[in-house]
N, C-alpha and C positions, 0 to 999 in steps of 0.2 A: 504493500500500500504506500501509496505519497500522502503527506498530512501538510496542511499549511496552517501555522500557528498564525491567527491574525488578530495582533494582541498580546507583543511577549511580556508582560506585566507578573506577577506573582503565580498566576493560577495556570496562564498561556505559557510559562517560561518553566512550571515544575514538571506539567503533563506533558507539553514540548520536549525537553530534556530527558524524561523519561522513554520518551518514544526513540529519540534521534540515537541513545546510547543501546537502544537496541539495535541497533543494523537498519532502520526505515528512512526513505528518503523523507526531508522534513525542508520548508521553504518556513523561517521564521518573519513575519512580517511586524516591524516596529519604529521608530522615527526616534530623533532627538540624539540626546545624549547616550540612551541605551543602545541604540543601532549601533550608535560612535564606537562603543566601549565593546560592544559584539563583535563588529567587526575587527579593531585592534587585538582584544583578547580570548573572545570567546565567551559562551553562556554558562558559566559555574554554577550547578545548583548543588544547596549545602542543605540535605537532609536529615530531619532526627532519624529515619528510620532505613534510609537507603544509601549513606553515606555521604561522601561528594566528589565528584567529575564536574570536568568542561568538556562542551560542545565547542567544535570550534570550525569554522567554514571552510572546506575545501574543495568549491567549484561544482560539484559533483552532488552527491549525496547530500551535502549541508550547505545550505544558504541562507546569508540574514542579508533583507532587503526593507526599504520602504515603496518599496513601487508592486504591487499586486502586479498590476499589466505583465510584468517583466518575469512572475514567479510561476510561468508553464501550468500547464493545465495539472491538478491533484483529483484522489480520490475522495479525501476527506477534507474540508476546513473544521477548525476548531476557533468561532469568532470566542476572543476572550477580552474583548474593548467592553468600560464600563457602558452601563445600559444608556447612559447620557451622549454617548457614541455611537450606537447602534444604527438610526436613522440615515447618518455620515456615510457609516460603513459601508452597509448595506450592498448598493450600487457597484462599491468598487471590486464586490466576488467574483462579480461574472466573468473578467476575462480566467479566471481560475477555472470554472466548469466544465467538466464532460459533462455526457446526457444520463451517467449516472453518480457523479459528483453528492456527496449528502455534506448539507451543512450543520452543523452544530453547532445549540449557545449553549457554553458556556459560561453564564453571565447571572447576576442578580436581578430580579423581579420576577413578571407573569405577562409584562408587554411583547419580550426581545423576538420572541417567535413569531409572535404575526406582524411585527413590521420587517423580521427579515422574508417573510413568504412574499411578503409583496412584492419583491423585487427579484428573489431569486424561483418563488414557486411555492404553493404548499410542498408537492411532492418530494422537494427536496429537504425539508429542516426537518432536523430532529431534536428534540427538548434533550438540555441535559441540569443537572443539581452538581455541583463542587461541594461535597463536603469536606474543606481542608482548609488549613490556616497557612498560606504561601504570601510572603510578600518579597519586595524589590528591595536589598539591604542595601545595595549601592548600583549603577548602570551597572548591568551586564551580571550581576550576580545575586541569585533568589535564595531564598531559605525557605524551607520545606519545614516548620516548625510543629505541626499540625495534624491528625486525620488524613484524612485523603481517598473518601469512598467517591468514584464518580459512576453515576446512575446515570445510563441512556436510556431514551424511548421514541416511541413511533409518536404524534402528536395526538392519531386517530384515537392510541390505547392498543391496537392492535399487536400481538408479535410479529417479527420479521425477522428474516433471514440478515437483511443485513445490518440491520441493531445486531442479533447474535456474533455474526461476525465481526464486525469492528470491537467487542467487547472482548473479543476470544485473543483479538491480534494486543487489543490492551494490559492484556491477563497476563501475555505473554514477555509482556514489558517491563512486568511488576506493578502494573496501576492496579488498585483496589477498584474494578470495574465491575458494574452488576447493570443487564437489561432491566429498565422499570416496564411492568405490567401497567403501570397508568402513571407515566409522565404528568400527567396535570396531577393527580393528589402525590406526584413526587415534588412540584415547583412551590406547591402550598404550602407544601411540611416545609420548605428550607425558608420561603417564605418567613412561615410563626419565627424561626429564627431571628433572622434577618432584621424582620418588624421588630423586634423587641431590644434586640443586643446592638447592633448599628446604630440609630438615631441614639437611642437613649445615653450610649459611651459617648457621644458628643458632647451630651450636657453634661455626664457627669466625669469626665477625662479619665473613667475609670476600667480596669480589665476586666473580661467576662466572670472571675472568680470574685472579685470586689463588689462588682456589681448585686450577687446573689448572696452575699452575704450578710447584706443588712436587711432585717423584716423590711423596713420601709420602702426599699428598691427594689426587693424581692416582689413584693405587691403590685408595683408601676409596672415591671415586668409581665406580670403573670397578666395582670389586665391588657397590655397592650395584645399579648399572644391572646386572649378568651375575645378580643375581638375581631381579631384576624380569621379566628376558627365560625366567627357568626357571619361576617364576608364570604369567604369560604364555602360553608355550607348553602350559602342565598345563591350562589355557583352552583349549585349540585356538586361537589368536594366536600363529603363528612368524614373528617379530620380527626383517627382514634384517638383520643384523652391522655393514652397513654408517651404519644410525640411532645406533647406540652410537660409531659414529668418528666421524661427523660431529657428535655431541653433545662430545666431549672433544677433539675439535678446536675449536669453537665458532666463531662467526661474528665478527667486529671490533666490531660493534656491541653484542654482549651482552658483552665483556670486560671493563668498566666498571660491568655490571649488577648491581644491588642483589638479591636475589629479591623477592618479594612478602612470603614469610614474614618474612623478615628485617628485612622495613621494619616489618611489623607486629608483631613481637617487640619491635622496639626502640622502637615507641611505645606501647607496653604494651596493643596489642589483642590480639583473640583469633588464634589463626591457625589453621592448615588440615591439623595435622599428621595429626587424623583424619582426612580426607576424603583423605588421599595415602598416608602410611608405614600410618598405621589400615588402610586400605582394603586393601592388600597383604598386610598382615598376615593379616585375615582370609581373602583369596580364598587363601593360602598353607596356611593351616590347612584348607581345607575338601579341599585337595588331598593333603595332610600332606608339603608340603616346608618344609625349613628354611631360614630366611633370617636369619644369624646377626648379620650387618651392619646389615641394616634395622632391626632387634632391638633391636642396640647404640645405634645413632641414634635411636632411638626412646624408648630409655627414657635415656639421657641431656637430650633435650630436653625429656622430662618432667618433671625433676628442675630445668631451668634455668628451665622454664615456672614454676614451683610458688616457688624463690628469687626470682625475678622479681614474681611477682605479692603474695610476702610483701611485701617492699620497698616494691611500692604502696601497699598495708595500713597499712604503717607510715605511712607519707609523710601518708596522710588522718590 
C-alpha cells in the first residue's frame, strides 16, 4: 500500500512513522518549519511504548512534501489537519486519487467527514477515532506519550473488505488498529471525551489527572459528557453509560496528559474548539436541546481565546 500523511502534526507524524518504518511507501504532507526540519533531519518519533526511530527521505519510498499535486497518486490518505483545516484541505486530495483511493479522518469532531465527501465522494471516506496522546515536541520530532487505539469504519456502518484490510496492513505495523462496527457511535464516544477534557483544560490550565480530581471539576466534567450523550442520542447514537465511567475514571497513562487544545492554546495556535464544543452546539440546536455547560465552556474560552491572542498583538 502507498499512504499519504496529510497533516504531519502529533497524530499524522506517530501513525505516519509507524507505517513508513514498516517497509510502506508513505508521501508525508506538511508546511513550515516542520517540513524545514523533515526535510534536513528526518521524522523522529519518541514513543513510550514503541521506542524511537527516524524516518528520513530518500527519493523513493519516503517523501516529505508541501505540495499534494507533486505527491503521485496513493492508496490510502490519512487527512490528520485540525478540523478548522478540513474545509482548506479538502480540495487539494484529489490530485492524490485513484478510482479506489479511501480517505481517512483522522481528526476531532462529527463534521470532518461530510465536508471531506463533498469534495472527494461519499464513497471514498472513511470515519476514523485516535485514541492517543501524540504531540509535536519540536519540528520534525513527535512523542508518542499516550494510548494509541485507532478505530476505522465504513460511514454507512456496514463491514468491508477494505476497512478489514487497511487494518490488517496496520496491525502489521504495530498500530493498535481495530475495524469499528459503527463509526458514528465510534466518533460520539471520542467525542464525550473531547467535549469534556479539551475546552474545559483551557480554563482550567490543568492535566487530564488534575482535572478529575477535585469533586468540583469532576462535576463540570461529568455534566459537560451527560450532555453530549443527550445530543447524541437526539442523533439516534445511544451512548452505553459505561464510556462516561471509564472516561472519568481515566487510564494511568493519560493522568499526566496535557490535551491537544491546551498545548495549543498555550502556544498561541489556533485550536479546535469549533470543530468539538462548535460542532455540538450546533447538532444540539438542530435538535432544540439545551446544553447549558457546553455553552458556558464555550463562551468563556472565547473570551480567553480573544485576551490571548490580544496579548500576541501587543507582543509584535
Amino acid at each position: 500500500m502507498r499512504f499519504a500523511i496529510f497533516g504531519t502534526g502529533g497524530v499524522g507524524g506517530f501513525y505516519g512513522g509507524m507505517v513508513a518504518r514498516c517497509g510502506h511507501e508513505i508521501v508525508f504532507i506538511a508546511r513550515g518549519k516542520k517540513l524545514k526540519a523533515m526535510k534536513e533531519k528526518g521524522l523522529t518519533v519518541k514513543s513510550f511504548k514503541h521506542g524511537e526511530w527516524t524516518v528520513k527521505e530518500d527519493g523513493k519510498r519516503i517523501t516529505f512534501t508541501d505540495k499534494p499535486e507533486e505527491a503521485g497518486k496513493v492508496d490510502v490518505v490519512f487527512v490528520c489537519v485540525k478540523s478548522y483545516d478540513t474545509e482548506n484541505v479538502a480540495p487539494k486530495l484529489l490530485p492524490m486519487l485513484k478510482e479506489d483511493t479511501v480517505v481517512v479522518s483522522i481528526q476531532n469532531g462529527i463534521e470532518n467527514e461530510e465536508i471531506l465527501a463533498k469534495y472527494v465522494g461519499e464513497n471514498r471516506v472513511l470515519g476514523a477515532t485516535a485514541f492517543v496522546g501524540a504531540y509535536v515536541k519540536e519540528p520534525g520530532v513527535v512523542v508518542h506519550e499516550a494510548a494509541g487505539l485507532l478505530e476505522i469504519g465504513e460511514m454507512s456502518g456496514q463491514q468491508s473488505e477494505r476497512v478489514e484490510k487497511l487494518v490488517e496492513e496496520l496491525k502489521k505495523c504495530g498500530i493498535e488498529a481495530r475495524a469499528s462496527k459503527d463509526i458514528r457511535y465510534t466518533l460520539w464516544k471520542k467525542l464525550v471525551w473531547n467535549i469534556a477534557f479539551n475546552p474545559y483544560s483551557v480554563i482550567t490550565g490543568a492535566t487530564v489527572g488534575e482535572m478529575l480530581s477535585m469533586p468540583e471539576s469532576y462535576e463540570i466534567l461529568k455534566n459537560l459528557m451527560e450532555e453530549c450523550y443527550r445530543v447524541a442520542e437526539a442523533h439516534g447514537v445511544k451512548l452505553k453509560p459505561k464510556i462516561m465511567e471509564n472516561y472519568l475514571k481515566s487510564s494511568p497513562d493519560l493522568m499526566d496528559y496535557k490535551t491537544s487544545m491546551l498545548l495549543d492554546f498555550e502556544r498561541g495556535k489556533p485550536i479546535e474548539l469549533e470543530g468539538i464544543t462548535g460542532a455540538l452546539i450546533r447538532k444540539a440546536e438542530e435538535k432544540g436541546i439545551k446544553i447549558p455547560y457546553n455553552r458556558c465552556v464555550y463562551g468563556t474560552v472565547k473570551i480567553l481565546l480573544k485576551k490571548r491572542d490580544k496579548k500576541l498583538m501587543e507582543k509584535k
